[in-house]
Rosetta silent file (secondary structure, phi, psi, omega in degrees, C-alpha in Angstrom):
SEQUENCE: XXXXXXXXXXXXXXXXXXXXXXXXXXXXXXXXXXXXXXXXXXXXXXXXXXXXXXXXXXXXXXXXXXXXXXXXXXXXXXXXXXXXXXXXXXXXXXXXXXXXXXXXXXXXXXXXXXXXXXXXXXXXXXXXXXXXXXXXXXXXXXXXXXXXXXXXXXXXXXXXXXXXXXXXXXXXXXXXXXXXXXXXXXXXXXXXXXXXXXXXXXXXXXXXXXXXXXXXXXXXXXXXXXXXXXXXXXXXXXXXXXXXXXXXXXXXXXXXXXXXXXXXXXXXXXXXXXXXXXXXXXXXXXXXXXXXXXXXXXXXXXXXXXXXXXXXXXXXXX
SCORE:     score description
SCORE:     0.000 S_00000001
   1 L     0.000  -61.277  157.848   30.587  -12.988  -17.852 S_00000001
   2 H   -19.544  -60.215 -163.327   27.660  -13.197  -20.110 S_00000001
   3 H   -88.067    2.034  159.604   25.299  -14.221  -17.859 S_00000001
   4 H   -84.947  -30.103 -171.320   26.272  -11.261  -15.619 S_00000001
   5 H   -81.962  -35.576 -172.612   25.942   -8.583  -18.453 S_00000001
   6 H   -64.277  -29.774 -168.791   22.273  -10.483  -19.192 S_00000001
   7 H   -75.953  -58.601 -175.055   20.964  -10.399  -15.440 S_00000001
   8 H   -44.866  -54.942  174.442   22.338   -6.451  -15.196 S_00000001
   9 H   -38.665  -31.992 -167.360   20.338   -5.924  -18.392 S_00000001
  10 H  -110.080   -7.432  172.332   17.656   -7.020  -16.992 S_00000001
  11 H   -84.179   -1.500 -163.020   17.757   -5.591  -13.420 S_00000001
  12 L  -131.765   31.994 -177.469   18.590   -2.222  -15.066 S_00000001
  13 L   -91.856  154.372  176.187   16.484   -2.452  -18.404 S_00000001
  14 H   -28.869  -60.215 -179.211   14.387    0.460  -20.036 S_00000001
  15 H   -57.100  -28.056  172.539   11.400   -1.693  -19.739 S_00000001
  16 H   -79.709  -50.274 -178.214   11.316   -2.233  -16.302 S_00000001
  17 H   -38.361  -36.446 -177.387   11.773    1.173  -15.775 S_00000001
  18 H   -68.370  -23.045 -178.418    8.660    2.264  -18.034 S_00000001
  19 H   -68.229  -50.104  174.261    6.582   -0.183  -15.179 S_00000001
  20 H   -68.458  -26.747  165.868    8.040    1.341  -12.714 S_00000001
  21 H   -66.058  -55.235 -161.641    7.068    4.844  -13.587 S_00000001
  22 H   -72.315  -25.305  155.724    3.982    3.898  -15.066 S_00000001
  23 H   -72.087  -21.803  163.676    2.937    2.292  -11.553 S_00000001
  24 H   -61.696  -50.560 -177.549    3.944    5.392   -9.661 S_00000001
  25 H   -80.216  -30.616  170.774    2.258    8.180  -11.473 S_00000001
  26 H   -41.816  -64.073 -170.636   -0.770    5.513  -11.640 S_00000001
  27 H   -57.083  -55.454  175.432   -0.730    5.043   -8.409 S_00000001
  28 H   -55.739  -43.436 -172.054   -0.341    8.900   -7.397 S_00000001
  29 H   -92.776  -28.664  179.630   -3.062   10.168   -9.457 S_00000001
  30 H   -85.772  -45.602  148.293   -6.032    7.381   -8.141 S_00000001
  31 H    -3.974  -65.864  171.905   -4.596    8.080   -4.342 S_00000001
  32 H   -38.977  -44.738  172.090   -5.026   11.441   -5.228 S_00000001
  33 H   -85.847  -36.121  176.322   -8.836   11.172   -6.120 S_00000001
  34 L  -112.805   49.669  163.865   -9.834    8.872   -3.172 S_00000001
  35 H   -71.531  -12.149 -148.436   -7.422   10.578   -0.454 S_00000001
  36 H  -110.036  -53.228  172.557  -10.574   11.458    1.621 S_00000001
  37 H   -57.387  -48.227  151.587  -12.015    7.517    1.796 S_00000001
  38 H   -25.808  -57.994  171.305   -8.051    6.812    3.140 S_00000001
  39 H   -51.566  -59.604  173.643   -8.419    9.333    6.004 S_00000001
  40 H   -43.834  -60.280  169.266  -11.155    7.687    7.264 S_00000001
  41 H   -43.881  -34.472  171.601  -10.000    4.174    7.164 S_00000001
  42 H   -99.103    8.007  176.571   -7.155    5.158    9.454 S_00000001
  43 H   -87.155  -36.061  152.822   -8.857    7.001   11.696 S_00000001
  44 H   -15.473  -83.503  177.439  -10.966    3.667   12.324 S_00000001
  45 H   -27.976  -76.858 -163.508   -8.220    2.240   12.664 S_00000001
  46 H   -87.098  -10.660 -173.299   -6.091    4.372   15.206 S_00000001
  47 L  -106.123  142.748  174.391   -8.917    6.469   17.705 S_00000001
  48 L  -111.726  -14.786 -173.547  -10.918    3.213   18.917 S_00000001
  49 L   -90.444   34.336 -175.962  -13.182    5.404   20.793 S_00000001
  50 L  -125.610  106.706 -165.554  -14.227    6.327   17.900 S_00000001
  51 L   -59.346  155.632 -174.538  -17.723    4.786   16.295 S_00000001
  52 L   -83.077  114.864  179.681  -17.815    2.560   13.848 S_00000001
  53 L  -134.954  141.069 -176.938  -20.092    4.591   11.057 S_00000001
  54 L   -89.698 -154.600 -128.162  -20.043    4.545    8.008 S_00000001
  55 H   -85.857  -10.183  177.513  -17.732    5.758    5.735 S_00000001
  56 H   -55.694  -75.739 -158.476  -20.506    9.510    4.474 S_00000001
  57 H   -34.275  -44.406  174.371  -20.673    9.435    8.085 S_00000001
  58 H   -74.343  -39.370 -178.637  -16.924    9.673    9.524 S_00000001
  59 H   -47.606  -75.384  157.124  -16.427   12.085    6.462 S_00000001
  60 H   -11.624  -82.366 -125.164  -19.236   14.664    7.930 S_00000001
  61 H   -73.093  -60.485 -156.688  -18.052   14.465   11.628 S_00000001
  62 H   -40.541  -48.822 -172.343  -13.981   14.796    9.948 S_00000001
  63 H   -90.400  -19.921 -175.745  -14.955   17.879    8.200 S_00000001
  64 H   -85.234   -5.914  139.256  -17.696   19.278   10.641 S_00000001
  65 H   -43.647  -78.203 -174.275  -14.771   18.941   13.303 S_00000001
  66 H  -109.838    4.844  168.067  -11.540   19.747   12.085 S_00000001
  67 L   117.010  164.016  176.838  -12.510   21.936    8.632 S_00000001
  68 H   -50.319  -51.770 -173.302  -12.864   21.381    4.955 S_00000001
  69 H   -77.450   -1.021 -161.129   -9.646   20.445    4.027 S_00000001
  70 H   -77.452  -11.364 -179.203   -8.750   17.779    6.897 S_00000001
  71 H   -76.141  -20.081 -176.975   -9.941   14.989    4.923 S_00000001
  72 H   -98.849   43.766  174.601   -6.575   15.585    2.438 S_00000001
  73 L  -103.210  126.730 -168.441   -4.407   16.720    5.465 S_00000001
  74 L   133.258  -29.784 -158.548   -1.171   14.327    4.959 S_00000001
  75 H   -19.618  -77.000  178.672   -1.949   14.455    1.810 S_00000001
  76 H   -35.274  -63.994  149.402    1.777   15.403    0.434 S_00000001
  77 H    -7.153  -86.108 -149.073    3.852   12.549    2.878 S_00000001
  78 H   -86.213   -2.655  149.094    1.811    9.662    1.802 S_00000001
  79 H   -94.038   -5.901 -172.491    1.708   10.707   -1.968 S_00000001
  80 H   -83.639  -56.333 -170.780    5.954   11.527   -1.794 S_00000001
  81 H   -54.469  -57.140 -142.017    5.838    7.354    0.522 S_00000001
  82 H   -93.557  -41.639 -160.263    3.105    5.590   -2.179 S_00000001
  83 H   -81.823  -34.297 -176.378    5.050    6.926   -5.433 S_00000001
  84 H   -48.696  -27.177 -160.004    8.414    5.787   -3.846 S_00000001
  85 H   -94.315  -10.723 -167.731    6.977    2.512   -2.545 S_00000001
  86 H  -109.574   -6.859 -156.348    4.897    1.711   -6.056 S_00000001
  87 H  -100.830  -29.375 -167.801    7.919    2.924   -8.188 S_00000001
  88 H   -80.866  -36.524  174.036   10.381    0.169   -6.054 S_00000001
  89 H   -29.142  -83.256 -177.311    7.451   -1.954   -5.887 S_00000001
  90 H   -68.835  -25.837  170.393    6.717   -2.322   -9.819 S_00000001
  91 H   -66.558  -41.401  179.975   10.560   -2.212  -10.702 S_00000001
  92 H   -61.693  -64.080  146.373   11.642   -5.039   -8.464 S_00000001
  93 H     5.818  -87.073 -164.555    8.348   -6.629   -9.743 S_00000001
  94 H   -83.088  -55.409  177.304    9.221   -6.922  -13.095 S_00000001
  95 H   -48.255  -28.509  176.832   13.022   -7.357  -12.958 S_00000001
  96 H   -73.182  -36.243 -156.966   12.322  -10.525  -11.183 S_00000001
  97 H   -69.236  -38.865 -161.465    9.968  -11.698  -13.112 S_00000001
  98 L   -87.417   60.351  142.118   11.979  -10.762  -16.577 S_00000001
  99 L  -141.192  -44.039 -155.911   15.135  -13.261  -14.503 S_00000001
 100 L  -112.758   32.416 -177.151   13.492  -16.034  -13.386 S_00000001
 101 L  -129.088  -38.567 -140.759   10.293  -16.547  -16.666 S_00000001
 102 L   -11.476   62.648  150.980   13.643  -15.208  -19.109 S_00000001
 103 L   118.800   -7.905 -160.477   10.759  -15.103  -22.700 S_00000001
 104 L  -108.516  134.576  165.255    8.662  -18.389  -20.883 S_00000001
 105 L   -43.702  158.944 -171.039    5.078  -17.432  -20.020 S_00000001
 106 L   -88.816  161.269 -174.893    4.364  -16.467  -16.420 S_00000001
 107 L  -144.649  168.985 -172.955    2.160  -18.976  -14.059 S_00000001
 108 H   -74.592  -18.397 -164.479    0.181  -17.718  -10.794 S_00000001
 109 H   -82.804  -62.108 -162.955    2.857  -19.508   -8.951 S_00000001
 110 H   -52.866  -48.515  138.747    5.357  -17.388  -10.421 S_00000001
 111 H    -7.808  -89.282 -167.693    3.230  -14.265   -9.703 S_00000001
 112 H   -37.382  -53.550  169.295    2.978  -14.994   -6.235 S_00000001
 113 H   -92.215  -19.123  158.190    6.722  -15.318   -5.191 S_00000001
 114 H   -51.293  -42.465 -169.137    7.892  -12.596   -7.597 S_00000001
 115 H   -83.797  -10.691 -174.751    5.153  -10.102   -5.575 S_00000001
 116 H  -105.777   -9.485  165.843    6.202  -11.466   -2.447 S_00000001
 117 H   -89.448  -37.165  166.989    9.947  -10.968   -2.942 S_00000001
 118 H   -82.634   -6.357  173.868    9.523   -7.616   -4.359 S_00000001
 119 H   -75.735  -21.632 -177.483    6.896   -6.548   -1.541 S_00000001
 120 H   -80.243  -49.478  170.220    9.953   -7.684    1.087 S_00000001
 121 H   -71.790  -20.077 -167.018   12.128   -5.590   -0.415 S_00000001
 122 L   -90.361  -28.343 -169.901    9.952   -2.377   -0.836 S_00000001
 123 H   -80.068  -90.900  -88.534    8.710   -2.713    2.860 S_00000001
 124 H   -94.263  -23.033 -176.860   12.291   -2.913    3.968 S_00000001
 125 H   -74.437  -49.911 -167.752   12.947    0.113    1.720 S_00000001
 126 H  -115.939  -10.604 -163.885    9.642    2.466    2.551 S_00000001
 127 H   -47.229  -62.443 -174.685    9.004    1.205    6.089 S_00000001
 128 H   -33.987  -73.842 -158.934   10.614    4.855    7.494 S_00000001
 129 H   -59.550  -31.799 -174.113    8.330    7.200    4.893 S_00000001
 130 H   -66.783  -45.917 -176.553    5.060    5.315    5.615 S_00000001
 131 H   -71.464  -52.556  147.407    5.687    5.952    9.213 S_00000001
 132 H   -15.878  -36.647 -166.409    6.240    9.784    8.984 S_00000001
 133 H   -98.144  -23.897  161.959    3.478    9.988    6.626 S_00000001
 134 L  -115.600   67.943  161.789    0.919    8.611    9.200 S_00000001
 135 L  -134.146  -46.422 -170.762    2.232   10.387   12.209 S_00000001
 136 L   -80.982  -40.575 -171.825    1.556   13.670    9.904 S_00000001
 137 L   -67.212  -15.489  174.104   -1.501   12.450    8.455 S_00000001
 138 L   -97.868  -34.102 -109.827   -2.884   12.026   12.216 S_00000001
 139 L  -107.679  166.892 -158.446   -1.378   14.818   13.376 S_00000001
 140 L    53.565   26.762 -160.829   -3.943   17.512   14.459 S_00000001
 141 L   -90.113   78.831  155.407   -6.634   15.023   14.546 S_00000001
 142 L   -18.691  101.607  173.754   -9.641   15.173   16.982 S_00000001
 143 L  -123.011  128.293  173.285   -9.349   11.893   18.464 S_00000001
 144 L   -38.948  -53.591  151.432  -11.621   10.266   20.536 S_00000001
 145 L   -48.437  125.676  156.617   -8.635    8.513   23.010 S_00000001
 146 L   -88.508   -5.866 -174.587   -7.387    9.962   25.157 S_00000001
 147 L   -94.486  -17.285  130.203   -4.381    7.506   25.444 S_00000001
 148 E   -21.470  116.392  169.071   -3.360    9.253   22.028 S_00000001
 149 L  -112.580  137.265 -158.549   -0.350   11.810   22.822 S_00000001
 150 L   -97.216  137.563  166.390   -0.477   14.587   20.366 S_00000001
 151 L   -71.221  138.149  158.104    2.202   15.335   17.585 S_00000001
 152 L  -173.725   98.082  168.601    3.696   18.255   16.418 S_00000001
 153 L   -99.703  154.833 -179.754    6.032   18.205   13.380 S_00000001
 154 L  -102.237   -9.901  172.467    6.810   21.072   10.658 S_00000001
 155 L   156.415 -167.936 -151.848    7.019   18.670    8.097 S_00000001
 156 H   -66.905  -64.173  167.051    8.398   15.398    6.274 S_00000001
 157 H   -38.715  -68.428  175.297   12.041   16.118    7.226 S_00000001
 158 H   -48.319  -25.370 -168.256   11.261   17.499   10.980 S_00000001
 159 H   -81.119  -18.486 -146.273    9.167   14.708   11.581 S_00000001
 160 H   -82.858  -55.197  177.033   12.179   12.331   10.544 S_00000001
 161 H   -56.449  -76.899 -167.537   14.585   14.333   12.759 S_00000001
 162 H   -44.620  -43.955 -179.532   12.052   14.275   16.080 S_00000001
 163 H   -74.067   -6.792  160.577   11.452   10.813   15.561 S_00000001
 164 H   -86.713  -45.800 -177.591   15.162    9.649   15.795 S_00000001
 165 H   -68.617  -34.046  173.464   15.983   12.491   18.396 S_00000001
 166 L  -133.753    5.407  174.630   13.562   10.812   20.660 S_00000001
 167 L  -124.262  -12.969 -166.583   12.359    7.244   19.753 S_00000001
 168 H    51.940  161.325 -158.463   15.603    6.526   17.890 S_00000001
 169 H   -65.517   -4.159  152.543   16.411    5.150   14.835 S_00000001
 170 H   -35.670  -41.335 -158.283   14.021    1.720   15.346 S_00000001
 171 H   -70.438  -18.610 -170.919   11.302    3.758   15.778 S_00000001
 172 L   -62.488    2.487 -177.420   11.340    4.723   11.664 S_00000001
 173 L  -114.401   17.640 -175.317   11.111    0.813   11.380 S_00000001
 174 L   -64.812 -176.457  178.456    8.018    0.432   13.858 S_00000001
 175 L    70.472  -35.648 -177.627    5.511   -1.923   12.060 S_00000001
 176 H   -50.762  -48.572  167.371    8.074   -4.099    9.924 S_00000001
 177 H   -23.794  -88.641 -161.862    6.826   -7.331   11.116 S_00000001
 178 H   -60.082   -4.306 -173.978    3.425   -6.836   10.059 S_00000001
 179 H   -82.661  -43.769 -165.738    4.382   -4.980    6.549 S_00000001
 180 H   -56.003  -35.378 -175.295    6.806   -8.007    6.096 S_00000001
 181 H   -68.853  -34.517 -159.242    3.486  -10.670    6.633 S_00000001
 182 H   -77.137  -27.575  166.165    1.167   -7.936    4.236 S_00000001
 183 L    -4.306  -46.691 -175.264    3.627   -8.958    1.116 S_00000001
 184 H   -68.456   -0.268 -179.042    0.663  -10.893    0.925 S_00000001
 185 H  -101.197  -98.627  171.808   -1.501   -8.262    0.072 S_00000001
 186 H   -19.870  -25.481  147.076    0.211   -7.075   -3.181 S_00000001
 187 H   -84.074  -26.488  162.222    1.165  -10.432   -3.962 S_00000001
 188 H   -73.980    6.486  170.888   -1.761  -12.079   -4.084 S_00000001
 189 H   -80.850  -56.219  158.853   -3.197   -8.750   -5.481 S_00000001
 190 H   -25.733  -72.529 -164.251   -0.677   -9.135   -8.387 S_00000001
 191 H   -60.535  -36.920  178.296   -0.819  -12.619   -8.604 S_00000001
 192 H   -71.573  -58.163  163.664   -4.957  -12.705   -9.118 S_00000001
 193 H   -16.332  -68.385 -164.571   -4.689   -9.648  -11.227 S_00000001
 194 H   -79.808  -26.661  146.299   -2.456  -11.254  -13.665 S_00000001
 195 H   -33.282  -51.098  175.156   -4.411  -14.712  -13.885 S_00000001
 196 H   -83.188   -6.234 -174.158   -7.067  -12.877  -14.687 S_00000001
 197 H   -85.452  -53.910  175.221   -5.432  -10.580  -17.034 S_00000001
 198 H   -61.913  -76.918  106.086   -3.891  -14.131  -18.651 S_00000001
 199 H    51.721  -61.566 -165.324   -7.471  -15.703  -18.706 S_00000001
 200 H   -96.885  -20.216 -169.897   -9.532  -12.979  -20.471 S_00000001
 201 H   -84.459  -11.733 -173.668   -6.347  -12.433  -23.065 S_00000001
 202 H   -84.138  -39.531 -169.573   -6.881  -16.116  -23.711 S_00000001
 203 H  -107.605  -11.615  159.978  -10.405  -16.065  -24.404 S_00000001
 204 H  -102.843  -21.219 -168.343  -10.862  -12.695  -26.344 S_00000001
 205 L    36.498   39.767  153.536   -7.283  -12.086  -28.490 S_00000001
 206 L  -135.564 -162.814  178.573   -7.265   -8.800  -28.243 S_00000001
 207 L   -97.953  157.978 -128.077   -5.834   -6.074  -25.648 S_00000001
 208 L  -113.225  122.906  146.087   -8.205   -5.883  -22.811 S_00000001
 209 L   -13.899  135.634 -174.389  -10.781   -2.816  -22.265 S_00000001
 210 H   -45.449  -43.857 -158.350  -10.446   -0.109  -20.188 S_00000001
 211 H   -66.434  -88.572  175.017  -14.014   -1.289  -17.761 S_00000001
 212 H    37.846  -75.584 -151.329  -11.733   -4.949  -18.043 S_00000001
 213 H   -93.191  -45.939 -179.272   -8.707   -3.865  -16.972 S_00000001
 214 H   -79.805  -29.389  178.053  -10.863   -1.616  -13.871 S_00000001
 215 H  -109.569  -16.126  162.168  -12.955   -4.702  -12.556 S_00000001
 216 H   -78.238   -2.748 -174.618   -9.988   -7.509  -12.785 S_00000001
 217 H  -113.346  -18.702  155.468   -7.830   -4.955  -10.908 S_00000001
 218 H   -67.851  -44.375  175.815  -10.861   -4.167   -8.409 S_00000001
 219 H   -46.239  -80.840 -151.664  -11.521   -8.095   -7.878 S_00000001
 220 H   -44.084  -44.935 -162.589   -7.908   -8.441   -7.535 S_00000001
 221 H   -95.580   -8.044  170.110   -7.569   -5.822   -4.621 S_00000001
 222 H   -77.223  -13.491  169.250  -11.134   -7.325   -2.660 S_00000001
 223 H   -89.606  -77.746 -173.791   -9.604  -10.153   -2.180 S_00000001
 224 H   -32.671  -35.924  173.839   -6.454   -9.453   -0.980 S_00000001
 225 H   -62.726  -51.259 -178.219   -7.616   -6.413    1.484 S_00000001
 226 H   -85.140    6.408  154.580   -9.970   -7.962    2.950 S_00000001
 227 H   -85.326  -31.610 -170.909   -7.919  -11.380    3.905 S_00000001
 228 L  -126.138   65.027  173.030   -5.175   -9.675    5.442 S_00000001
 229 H   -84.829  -14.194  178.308   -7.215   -6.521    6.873 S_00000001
 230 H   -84.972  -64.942  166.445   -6.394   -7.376   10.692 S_00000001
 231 H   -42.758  -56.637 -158.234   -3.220   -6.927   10.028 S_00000001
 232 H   -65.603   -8.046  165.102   -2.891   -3.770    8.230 S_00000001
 233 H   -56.055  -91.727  162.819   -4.931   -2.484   11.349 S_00000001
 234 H   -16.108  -75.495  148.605   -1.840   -3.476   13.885 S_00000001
 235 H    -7.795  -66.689  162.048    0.250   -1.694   11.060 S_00000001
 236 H   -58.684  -38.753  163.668   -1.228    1.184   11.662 S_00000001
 237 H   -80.806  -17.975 -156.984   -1.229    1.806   15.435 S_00000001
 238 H   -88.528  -40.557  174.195    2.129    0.501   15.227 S_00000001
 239 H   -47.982  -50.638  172.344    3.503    2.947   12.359 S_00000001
 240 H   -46.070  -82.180 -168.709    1.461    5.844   14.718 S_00000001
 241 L    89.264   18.263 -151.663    3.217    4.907   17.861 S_00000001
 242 L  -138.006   29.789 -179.069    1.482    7.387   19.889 S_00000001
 243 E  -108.700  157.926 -179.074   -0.488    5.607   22.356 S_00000001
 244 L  -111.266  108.725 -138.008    0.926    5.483   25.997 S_00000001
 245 L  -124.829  142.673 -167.326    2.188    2.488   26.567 S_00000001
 246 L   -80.770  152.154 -161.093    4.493    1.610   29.744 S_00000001
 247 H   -60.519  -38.199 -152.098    8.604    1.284   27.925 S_00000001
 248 H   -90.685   -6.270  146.971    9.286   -2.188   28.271 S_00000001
 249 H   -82.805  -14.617 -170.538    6.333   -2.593   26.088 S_00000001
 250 H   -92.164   -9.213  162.936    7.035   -0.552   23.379 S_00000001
 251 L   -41.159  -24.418 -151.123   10.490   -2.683   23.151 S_00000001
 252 L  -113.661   27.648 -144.722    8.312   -5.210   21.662 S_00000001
 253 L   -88.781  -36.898 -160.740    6.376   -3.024   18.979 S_00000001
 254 L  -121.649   56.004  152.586    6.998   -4.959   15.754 S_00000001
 255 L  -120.693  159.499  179.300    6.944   -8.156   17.347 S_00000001
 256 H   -50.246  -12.096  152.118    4.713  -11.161   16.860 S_00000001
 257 H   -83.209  -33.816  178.855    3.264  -11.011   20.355 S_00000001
 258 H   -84.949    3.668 -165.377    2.647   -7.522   20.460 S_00000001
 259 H   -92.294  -42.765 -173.765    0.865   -8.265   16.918 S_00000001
 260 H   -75.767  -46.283  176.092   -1.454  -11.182   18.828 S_00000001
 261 H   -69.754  -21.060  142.519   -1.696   -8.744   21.788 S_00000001
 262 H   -73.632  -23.754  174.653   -3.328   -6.372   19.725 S_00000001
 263 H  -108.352  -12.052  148.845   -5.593   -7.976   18.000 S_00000001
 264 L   -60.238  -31.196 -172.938   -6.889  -10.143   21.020 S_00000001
 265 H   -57.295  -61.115 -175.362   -7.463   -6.529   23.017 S_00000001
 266 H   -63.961  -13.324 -170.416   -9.371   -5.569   20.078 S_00000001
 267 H   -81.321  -58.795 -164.848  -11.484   -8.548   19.701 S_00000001
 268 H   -69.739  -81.795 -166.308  -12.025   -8.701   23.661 S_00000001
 269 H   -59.574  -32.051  173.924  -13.030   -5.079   23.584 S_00000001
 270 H  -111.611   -9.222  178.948  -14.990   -4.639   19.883 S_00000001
 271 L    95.392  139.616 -163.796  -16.102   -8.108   19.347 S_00000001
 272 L   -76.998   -1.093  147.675  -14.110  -10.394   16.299 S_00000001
 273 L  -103.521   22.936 -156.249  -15.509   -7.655   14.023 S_00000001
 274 L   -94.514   -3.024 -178.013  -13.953   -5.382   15.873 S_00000001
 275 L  -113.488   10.555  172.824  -10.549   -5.897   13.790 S_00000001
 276 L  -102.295   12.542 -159.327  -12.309   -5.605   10.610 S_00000001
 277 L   -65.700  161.001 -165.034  -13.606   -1.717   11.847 S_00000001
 278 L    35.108   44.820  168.606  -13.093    0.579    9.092 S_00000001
 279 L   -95.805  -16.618  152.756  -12.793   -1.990    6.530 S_00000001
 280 L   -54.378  -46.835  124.552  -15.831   -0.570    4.664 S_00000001
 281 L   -20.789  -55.910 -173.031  -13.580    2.388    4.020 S_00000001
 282 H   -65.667  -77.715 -165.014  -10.603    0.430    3.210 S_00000001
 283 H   -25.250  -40.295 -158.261  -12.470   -1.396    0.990 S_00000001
 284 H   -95.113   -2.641  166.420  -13.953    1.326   -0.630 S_00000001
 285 H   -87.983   -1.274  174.538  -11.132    2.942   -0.910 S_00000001
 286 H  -153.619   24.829  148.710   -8.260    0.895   -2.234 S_00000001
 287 L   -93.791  -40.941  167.571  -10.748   -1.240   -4.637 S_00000001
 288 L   -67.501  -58.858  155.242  -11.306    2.439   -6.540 S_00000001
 289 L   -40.353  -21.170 -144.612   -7.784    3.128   -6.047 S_00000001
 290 H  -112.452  -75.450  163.673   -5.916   -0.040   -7.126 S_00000001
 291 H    -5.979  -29.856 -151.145   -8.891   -0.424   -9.986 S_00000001
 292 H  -121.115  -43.943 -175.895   -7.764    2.952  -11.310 S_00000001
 293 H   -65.117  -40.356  162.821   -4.427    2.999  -10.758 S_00000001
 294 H   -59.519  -26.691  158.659   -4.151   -0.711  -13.165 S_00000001
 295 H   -21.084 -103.889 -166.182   -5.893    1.499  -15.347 S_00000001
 296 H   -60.770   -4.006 -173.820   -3.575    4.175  -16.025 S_00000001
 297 H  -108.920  -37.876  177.466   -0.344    2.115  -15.525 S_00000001
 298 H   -76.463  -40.898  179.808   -1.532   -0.461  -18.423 S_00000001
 299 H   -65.023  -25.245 -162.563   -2.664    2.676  -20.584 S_00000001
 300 H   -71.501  -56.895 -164.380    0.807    4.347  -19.524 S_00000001
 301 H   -75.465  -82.132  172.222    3.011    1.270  -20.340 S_00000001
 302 H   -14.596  -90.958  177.407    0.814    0.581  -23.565 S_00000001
 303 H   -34.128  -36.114 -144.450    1.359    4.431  -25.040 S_00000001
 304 H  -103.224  -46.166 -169.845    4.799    4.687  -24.012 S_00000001
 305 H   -69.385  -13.961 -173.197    5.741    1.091  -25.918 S_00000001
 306 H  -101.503  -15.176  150.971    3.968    1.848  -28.754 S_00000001
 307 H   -23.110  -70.784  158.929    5.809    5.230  -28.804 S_00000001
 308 L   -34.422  -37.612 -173.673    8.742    3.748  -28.689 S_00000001
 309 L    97.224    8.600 -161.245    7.936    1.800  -31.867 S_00000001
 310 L  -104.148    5.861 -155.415    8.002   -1.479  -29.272 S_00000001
 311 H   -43.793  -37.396  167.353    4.097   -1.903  -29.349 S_00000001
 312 H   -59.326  -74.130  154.989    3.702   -5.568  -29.990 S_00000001
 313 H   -23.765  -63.769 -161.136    6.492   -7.602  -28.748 S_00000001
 314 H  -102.791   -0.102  156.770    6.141   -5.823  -25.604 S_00000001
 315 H   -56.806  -85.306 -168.752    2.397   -5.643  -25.419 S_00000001
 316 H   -52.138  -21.596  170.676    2.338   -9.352  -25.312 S_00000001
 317 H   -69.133  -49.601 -173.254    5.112  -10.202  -22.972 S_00000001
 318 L   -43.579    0.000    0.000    3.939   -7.128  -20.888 S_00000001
């Protein structure tokens, strides 16, 4: 009985909760500021007939095309998907970690399968919203394919409905494979983060500077993007779904063959950098994001504990 009231405490304690918040609005407001660098990267990604330029460049044609505002069009979707998925993300996160370390310092090992068990659960959780939010985030798009079939939802809900009414309820699960393999990109994002976060707290004794805190959480997201960057490509046409593809293939959309039959096509057709295209973009774009967002979620969590009157204690587990 005990050790059931101790585990609830700790999936359902105050503290995790302040993480989970504090990685959400983090998360929400540096999205928010590099939403434009995003756009790009997935239009790489999903028009292939589309040159590889860089990332000024794609910006330019995006606005001298479709209008000023088209670089934030999605915008709303994929910040309503990113705070849900960062809020389940950092809660899960931490409750494991506060069950299986319970007061014993954390190791990189420990990291690793905590971020990769809560990364399982969050894709399994968010899969649906991400795909809605990049069907509307393409939608109205100037795309260079022509094998692209054009969208046309009224919004988060409508797209939810249309996509069930005529793909059924699989299709809000398109993708899952490859989200389930990218675990590895938030955990080993995590896991490097917090080594290095252990590492510099080791060798300075004090709490770690803002610039600090902003270049161990850029390192932390250059590695991880760019090792599993092939993937999150396949992710993306798969989440779209909107290329026209004969049926008895699209049966096969989140499986490990259609993930190797995409990324041979692309290879065969762009060349073996042809599955990193718009990873300049990515890059530049979710190393300033992630960077910004450990920012504000360690100043968030910090203020709020020492609010609280908890500032020490839970600085240092924290």
């Amino acid at each position: 009985k005990q050790t059931t009231v101790t585990m609830a405490s700790e999936v359902f304690s105050y503290e995790s909760l302040v993480h989970a918040v504090a990685g959400a609005v983090g998360s929400v407001a540096s999205m928010t500021l590099f939403f434009p660098l995003d756009t790009t990267r997935l239009r790489l990604q999903v028009d292939e007939n589309r040159k590889a330029k860089s990332t000024l460049a794609i910006l330019k044609d995006i606005v001298r095309e479709e209008g000023l505002l088209a670089p934030y069009r999605g915008w709303f979707p994929v910040i309503c998907s990113l705070c849900c998925s960062n809020f389940v993300y950092f809660y899960c996160y931490h409750c494991l970690k506060a069950s299986l370390l319970k007061g014993r310092p954390s190791t990189s090992s420990t990291d690793l399968i905590t971020g990769i068990v809560a990364g399982v659960v969050n894709v399994l959780v968010t899969t649906p919203l991400w795909v809605v939010n990049t069907r509307l985030k393409l939608q109205g798009s100037k795309f260079r394919n022509t094998d692209i079939r054009p969208t046309n939802y009224s919004g988060i809900l409508d797209a939810f409905a249309q996509i069930i009414q005529k793909e059924g309820v699989g299709a809000l699960w398109n993708g899952t494979f490859p989200s389930l393999l990218l675990v590895l990109n938030p955990a080993i994002q995590f896991m490097i983060y917090e080594t290095l976060k252990r590492y510099l707290r080791r060798e300075v004794s004090r709490e770690l500077l803002s610039l600090e805190v902003f270049v161990i959480g850029a390192i932390a997201k250059a590695v991880s993007t760019t090792v599993t960057y092939p993937l999150q490509t396949v992710q993306s046409i798969l989440r779209f779904g909107q290329c026209r593809t004969p049926t008895e293939k699209s049966k096969l959309l989140s499986s490990l063959r259609t993930i190797k039959t995409l990324l041979v096509n692309k290879a065969r057709k762009h060349g073996i950098l042809g599955i990193f295209k718009g990873l300049e973009a990515k890059l530049l774009q979710t190393v300033l994001t992630a960077a910004l967002m450990f920012l504000l979620y360690e100043k968030i969590v910090s203020l709020t504990f020492r609010v609280m009157g908890l500032g020490n204690s839970h600085l240092k587990k924290h």
